[in-house]
N, C-alpha and C positions, 0 to 999 in steps of 0.2 A: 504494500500500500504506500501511497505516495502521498505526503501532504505539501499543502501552498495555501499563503493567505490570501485575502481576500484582497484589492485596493481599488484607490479612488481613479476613475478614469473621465475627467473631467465632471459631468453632475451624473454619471455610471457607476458603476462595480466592476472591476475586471479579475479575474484569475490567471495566474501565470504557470502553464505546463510545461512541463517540464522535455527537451529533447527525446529522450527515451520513453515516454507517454504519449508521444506525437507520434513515435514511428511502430509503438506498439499496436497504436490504434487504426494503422495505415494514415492520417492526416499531415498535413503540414500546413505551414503559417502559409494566409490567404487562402484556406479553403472554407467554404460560407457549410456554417456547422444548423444543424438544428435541436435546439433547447426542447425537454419536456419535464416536467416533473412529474413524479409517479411516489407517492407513502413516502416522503418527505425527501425522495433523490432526486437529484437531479441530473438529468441522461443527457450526452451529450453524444450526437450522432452528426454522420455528413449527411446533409440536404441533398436530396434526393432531387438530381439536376434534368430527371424525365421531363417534369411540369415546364422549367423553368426551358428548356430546348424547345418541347413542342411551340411553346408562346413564342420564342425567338422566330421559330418558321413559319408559324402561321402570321407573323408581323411582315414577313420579308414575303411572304406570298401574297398579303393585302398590296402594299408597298409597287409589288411588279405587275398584278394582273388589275390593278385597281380599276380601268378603264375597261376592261375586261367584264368585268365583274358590275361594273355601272349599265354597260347596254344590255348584259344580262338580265337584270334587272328590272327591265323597261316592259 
């Protein structure tokens, strides 16, 4: 078990992990985590980057077929 305190991160809280808890966890600094609490822990997991892709390509598919998609429309 690995302990770390808590600190101030401007009007935040941050935690500091430690190298060896980052690559235990497969993570590295700049990867977008996702928070949950569950009986008083709190779980820290990578975001799940499915959602976040599909929304990138359905943007870039509005984006290119817009015109497209407007006389469709009609």
């Amino acid at each position: 078990m690995h302990t770390t305190k808590l600190t101030k991160v401007g009007n935040s809280t941050g935690v500091t992990i430690s190298r060896e808890v980052l690559i235990a966890a497969n993570l590295d600094r700049g990867d977008e985590v996702a928070l949950q609490v569950r009986d008083g822990t709190i779980e820290i997991t990578k975001a799940d980057d499915g959602y976040n892709r599909a929304m990138e390509i359905g943007r870039a598919f509005k984006l290119r077929y817009r015109r497209t998609m407007a006389a469709l429309s009609k």
